[in-house]
N, CA, C and O atoms as a Maestro MAE file, in Angstrom:
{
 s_m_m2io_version
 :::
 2.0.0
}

f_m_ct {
 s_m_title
 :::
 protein
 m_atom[236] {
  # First column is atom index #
  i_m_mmod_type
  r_m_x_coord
  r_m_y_coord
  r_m_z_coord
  i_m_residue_number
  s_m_chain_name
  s_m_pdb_residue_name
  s_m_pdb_atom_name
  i_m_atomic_number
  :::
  1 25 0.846 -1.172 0.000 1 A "UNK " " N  " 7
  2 3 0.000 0.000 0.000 1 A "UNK " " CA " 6
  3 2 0.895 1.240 0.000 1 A "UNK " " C  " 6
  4 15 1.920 1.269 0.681 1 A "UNK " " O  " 8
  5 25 0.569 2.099 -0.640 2 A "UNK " " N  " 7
  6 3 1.483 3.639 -0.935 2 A "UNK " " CA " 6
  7 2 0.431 4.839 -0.258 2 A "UNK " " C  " 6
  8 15 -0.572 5.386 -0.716 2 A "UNK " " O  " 8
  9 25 1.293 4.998 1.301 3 A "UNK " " N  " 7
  10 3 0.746 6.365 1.541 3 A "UNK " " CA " 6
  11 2 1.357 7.470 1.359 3 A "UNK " " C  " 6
  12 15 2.578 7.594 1.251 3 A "UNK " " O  " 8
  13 25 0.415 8.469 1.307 4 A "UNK " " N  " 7
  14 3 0.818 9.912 0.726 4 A "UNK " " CA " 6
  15 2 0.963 10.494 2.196 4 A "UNK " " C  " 6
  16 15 0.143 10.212 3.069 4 A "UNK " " O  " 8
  17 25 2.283 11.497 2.468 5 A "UNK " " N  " 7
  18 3 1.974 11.888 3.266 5 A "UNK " " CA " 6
  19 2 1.258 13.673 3.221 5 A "UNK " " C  " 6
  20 15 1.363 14.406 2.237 5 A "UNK " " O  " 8
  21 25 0.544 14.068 4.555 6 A "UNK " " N  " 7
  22 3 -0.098 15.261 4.239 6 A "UNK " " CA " 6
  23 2 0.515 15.922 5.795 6 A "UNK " " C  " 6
  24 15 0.937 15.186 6.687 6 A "UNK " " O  " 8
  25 25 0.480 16.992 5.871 7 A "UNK " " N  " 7
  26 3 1.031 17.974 6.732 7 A "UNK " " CA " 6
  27 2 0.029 18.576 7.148 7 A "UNK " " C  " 6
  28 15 -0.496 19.193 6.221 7 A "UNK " " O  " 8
  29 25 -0.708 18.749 8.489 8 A "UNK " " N  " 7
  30 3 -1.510 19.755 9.011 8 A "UNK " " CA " 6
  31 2 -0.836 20.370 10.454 8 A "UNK " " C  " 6
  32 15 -0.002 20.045 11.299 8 A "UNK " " O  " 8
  33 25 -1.792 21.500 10.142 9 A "UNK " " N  " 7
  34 3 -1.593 22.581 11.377 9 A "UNK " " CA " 6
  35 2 -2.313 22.695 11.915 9 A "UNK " " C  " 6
  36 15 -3.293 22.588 11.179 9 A "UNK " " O  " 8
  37 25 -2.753 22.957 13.317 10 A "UNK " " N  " 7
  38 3 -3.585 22.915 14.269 10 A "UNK " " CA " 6
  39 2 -4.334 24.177 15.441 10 A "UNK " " C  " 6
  40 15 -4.499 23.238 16.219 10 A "UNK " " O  " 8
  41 25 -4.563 24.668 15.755 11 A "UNK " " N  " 7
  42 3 -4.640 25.704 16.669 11 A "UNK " " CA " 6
  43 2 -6.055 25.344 17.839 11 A "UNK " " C  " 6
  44 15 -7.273 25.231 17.702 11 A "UNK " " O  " 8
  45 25 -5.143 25.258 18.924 12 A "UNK " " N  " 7
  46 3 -5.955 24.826 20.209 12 A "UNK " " CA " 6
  47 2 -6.347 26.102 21.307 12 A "UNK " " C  " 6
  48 15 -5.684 26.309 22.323 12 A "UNK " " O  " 8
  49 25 -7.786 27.071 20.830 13 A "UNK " " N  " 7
  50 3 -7.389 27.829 21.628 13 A "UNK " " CA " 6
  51 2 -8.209 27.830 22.579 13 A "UNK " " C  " 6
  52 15 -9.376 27.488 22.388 13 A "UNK " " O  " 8
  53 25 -7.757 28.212 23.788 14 A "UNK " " N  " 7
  54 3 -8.000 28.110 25.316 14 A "UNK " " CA " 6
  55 2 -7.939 29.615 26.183 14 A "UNK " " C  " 6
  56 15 -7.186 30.584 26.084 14 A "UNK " " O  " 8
  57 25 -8.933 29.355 26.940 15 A "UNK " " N  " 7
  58 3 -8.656 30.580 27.767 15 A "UNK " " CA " 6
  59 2 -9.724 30.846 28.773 15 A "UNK " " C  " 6
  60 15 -10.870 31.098 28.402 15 A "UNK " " O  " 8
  61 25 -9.343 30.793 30.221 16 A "UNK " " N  " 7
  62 3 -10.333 30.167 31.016 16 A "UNK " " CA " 6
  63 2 -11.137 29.288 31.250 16 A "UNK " " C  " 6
  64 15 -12.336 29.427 31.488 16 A "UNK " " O  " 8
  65 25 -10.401 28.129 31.185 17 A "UNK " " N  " 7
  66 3 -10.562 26.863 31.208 17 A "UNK " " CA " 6
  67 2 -11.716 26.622 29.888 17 A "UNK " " C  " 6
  68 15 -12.263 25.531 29.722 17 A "UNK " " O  " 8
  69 25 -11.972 27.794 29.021 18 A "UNK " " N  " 7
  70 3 -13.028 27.090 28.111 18 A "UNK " " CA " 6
  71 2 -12.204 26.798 27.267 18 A "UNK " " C  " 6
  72 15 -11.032 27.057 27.540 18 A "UNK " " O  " 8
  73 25 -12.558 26.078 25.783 19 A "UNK " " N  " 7
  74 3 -12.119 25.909 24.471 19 A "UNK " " CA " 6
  75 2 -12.971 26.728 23.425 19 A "UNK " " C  " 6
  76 15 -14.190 26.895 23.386 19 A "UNK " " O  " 8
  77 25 -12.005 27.179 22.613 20 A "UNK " " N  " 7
  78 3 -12.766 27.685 21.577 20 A "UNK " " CA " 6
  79 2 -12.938 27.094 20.201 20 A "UNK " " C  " 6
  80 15 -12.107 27.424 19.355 20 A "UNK " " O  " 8
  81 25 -13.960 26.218 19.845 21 A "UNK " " N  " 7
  82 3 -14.061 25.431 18.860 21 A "UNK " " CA " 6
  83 2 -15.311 25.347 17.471 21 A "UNK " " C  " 6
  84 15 -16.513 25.533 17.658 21 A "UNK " " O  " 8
  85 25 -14.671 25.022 16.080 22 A "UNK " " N  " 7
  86 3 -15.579 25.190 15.228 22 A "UNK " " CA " 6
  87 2 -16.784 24.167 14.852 22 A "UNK " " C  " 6
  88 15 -16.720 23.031 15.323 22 A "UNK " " O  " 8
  89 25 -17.501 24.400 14.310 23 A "UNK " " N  " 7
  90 3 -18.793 23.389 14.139 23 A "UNK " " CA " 6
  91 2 -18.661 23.318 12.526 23 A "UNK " " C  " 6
  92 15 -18.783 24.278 11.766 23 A "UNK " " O  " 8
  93 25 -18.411 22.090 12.198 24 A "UNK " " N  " 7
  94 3 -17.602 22.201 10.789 24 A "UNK " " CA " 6
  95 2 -19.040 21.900 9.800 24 A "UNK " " C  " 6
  96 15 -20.077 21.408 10.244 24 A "UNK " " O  " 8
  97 25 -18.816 22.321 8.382 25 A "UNK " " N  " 7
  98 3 -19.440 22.678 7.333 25 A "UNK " " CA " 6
  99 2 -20.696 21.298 7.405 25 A "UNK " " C  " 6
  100 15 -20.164 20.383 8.034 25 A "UNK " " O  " 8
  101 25 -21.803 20.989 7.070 26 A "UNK " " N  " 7
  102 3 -22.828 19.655 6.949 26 A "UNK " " CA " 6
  103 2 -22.877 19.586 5.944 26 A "UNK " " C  " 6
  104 15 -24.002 19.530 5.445 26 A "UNK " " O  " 8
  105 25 -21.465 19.544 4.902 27 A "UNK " " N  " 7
  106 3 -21.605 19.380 3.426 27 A "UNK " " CA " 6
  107 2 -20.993 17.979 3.157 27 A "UNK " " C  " 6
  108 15 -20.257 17.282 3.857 27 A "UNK " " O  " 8
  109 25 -21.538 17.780 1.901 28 A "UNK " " N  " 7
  110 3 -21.108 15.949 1.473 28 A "UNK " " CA " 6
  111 2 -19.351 16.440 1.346 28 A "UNK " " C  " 6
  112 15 -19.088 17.643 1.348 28 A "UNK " " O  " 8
  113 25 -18.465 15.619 1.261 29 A "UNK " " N  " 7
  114 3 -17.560 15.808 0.822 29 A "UNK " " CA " 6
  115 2 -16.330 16.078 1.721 29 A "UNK " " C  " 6
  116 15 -15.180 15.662 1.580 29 A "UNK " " O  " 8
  117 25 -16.746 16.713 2.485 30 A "UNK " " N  " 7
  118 3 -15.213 17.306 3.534 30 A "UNK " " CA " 6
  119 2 -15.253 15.859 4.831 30 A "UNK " " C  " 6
  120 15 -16.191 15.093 5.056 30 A "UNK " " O  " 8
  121 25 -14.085 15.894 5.386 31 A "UNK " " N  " 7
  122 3 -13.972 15.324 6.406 31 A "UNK " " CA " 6
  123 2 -15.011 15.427 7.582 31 A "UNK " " C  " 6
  124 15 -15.140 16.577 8.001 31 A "UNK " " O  " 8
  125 25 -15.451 14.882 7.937 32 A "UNK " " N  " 7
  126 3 -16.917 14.741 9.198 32 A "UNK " " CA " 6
  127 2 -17.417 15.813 9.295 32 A "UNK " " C  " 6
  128 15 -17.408 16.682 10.167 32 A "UNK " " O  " 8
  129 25 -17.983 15.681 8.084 33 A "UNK " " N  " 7
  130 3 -19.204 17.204 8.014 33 A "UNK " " CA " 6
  131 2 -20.149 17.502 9.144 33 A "UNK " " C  " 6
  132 15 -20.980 16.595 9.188 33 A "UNK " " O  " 8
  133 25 -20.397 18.546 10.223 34 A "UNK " " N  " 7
  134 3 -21.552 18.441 10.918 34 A "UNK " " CA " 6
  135 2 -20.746 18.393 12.483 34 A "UNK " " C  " 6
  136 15 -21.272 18.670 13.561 34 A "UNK " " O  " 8
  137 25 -19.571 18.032 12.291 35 A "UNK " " N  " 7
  138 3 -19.028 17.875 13.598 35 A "UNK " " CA " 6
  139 2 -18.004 18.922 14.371 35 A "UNK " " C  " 6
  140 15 -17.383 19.776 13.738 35 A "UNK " " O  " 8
  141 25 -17.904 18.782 15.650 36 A "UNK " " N  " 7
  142 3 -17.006 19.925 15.874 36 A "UNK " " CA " 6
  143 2 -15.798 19.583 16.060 36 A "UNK " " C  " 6
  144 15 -15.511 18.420 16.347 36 A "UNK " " O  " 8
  145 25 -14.648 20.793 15.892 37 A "UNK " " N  " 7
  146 3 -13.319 20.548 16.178 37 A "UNK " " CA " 6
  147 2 -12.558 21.858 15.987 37 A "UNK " " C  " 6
  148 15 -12.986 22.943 15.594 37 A "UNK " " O  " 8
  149 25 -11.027 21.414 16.449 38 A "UNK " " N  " 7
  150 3 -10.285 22.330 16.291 38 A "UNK " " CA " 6
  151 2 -9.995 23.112 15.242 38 A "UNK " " C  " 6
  152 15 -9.973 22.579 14.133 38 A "UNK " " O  " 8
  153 25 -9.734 24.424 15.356 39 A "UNK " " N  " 7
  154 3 -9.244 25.143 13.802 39 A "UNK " " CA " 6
  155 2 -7.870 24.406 13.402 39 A "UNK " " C  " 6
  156 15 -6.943 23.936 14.061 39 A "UNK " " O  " 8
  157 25 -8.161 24.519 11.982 40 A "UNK " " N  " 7
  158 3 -6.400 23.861 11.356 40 A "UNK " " CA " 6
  159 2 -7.007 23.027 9.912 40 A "UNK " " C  " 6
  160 15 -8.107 22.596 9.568 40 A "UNK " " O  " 8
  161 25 -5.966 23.061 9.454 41 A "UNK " " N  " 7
  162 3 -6.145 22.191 8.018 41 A "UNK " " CA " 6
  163 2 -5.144 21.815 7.770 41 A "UNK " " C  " 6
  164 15 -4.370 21.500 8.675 41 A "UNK " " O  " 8
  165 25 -4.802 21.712 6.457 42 A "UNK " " N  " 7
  166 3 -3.828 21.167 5.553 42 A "UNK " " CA " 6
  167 2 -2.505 21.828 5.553 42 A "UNK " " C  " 6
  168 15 -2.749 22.886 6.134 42 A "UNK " " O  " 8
  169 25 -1.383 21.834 5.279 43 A "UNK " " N  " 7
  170 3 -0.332 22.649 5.093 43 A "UNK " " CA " 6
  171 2 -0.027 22.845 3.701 43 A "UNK " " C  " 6
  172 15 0.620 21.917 3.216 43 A "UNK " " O  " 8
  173 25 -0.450 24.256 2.539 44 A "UNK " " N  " 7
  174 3 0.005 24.146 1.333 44 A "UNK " " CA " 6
  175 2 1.435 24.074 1.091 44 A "UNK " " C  " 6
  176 15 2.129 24.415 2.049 44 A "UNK " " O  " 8
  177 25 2.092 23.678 -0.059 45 A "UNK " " N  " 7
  178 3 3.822 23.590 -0.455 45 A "UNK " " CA " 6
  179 2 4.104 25.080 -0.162 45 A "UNK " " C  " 6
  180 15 3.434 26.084 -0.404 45 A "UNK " " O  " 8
  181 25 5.093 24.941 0.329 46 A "UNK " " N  " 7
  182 3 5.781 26.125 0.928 46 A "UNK " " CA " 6
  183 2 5.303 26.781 1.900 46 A "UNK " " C  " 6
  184 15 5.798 27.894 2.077 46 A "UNK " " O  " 8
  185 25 4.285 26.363 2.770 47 A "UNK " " N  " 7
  186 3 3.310 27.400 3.787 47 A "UNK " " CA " 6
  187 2 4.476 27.102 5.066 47 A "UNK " " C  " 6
  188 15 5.520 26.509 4.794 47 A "UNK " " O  " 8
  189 25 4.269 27.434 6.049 48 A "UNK " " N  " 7
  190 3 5.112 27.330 7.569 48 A "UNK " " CA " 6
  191 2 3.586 26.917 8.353 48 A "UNK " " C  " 6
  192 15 2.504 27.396 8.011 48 A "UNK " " O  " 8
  193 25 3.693 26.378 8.959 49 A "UNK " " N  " 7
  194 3 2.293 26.117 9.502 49 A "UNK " " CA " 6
  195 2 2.020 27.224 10.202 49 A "UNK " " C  " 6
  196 15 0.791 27.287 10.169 49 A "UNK " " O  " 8
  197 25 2.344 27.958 10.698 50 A "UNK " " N  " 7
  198 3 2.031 29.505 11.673 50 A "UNK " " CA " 6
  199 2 1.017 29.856 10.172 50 A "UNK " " C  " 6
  200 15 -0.188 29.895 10.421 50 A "UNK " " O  " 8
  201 25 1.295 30.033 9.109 51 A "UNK " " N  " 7
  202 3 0.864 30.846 8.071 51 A "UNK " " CA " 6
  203 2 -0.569 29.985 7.521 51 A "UNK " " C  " 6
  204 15 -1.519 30.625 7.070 51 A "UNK " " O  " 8
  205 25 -0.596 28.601 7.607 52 A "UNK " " N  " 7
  206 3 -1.610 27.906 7.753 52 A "UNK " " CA " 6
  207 2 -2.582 27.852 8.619 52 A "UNK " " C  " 6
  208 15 -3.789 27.670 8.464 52 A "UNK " " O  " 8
  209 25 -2.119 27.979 9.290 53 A "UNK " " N  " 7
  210 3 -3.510 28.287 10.942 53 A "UNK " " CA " 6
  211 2 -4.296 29.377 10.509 53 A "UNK " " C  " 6
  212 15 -5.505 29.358 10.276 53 A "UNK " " O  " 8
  213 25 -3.269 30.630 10.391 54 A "UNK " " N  " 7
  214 3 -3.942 32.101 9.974 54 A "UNK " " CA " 6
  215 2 -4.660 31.825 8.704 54 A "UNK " " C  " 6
  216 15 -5.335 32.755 8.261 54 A "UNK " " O  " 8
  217 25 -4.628 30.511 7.924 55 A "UNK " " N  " 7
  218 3 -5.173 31.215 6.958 55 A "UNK " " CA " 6
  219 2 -6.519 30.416 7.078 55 A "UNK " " C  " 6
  220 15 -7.451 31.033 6.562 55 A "UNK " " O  " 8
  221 25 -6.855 29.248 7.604 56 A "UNK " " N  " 7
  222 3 -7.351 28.452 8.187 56 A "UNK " " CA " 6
  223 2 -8.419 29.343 9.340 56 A "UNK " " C  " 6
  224 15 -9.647 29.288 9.282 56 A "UNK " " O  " 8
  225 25 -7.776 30.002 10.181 57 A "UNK " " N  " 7
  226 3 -8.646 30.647 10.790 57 A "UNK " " CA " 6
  227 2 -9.848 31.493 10.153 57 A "UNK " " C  " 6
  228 15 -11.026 31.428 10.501 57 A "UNK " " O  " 8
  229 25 -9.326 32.267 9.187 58 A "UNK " " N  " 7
  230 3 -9.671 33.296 7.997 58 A "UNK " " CA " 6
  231 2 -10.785 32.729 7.414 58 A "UNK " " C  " 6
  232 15 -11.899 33.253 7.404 58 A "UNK " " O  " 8
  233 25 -10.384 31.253 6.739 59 A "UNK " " N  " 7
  234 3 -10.971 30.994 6.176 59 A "UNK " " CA " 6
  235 2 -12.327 29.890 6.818 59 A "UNK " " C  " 6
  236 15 -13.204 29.482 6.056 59 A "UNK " " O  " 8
  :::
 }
 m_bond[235] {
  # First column is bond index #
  i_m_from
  i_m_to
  i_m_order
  :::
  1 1 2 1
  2 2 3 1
  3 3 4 2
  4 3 5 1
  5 5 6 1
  6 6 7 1
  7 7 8 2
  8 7 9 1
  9 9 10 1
  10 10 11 1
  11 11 12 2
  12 11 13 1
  13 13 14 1
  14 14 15 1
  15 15 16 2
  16 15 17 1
  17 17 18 1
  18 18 19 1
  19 19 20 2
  20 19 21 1
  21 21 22 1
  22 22 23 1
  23 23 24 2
  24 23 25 1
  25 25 26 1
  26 26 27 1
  27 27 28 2
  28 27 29 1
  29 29 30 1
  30 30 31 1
  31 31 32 2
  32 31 33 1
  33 33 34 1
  34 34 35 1
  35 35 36 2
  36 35 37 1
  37 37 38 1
  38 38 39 1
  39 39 40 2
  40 39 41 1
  41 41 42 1
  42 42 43 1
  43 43 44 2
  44 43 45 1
  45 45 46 1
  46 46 47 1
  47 47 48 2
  48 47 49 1
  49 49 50 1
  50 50 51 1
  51 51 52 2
  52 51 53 1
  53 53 54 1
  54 54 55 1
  55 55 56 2
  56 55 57 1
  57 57 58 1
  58 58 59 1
  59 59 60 2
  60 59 61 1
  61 61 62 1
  62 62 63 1
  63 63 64 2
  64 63 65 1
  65 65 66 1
  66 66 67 1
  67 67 68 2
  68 67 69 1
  69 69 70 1
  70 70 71 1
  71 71 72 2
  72 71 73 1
  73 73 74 1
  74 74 75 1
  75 75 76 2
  76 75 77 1
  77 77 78 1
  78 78 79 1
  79 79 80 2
  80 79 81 1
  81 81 82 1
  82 82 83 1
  83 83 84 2
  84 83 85 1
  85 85 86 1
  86 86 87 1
  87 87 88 2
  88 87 89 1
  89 89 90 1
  90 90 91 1
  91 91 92 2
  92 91 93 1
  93 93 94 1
  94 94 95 1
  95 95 96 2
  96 95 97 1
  97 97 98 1
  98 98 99 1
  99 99 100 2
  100 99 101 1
  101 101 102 1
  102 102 103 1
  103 103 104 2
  104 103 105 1
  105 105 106 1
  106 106 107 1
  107 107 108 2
  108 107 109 1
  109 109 110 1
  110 110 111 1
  111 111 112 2
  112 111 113 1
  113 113 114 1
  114 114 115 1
  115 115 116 2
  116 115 117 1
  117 117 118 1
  118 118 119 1
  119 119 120 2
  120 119 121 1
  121 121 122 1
  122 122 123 1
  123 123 124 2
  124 123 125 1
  125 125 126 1
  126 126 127 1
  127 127 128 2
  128 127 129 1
  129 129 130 1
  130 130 131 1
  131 131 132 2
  132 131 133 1
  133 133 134 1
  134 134 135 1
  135 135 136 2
  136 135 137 1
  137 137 138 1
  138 138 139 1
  139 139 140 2
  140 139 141 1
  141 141 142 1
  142 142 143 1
  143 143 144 2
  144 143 145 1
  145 145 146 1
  146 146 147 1
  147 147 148 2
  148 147 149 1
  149 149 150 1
  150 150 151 1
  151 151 152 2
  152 151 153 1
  153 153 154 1
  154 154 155 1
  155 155 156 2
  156 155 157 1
  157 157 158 1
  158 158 159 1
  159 159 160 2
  160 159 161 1
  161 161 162 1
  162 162 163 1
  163 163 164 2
  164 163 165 1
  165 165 166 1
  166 166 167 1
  167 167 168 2
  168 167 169 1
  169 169 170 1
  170 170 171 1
  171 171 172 2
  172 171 173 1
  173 173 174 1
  174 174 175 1
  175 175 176 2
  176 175 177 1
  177 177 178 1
  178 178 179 1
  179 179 180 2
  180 179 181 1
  181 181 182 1
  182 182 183 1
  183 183 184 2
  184 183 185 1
  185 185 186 1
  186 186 187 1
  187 187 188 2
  188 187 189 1
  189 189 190 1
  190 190 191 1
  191 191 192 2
  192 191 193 1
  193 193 194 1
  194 194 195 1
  195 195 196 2
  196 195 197 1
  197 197 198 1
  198 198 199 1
  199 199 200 2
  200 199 201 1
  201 201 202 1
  202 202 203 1
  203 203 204 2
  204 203 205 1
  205 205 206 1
  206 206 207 1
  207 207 208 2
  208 207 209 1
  209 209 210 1
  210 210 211 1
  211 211 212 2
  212 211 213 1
  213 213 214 1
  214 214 215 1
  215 215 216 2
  216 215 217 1
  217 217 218 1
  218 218 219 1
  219 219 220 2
  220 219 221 1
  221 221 222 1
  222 222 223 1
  223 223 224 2
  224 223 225 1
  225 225 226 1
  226 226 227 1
  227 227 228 2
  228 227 229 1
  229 229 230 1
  230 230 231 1
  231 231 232 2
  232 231 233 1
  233 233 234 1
  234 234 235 1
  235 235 236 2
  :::
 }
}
């Protein structure tokens, strides 16, 4: 079997003991549509992950 590898970035944010977390898209197609989780995605070629979070957040 040939895996690909993929690079993600993450952002866990906290602050007074709460979490601050997204309720992701209920569309066919993306990873567990409908569910919640941390901000972060993918890392594009050449991104630094700092620059991925931000854009991730943004977006």
């Amino acid at each position: 079997m040939n895996h690909k590898r993929v690079e993600v970035a993450i952002a866990i944010l906290h602050a007074n003991h709460r979490f601050l977390m997204q309720l992701r898209d209920n569309i066919p197609g993306i990873i567990y549509p409908g569910h919640w989780g941390f901000f972060g995605g993918h890392i594009d070629p050449g991104e630094t992950p700092e620059s991925a979070v931000m854009r991730e957040l943004l977006e």
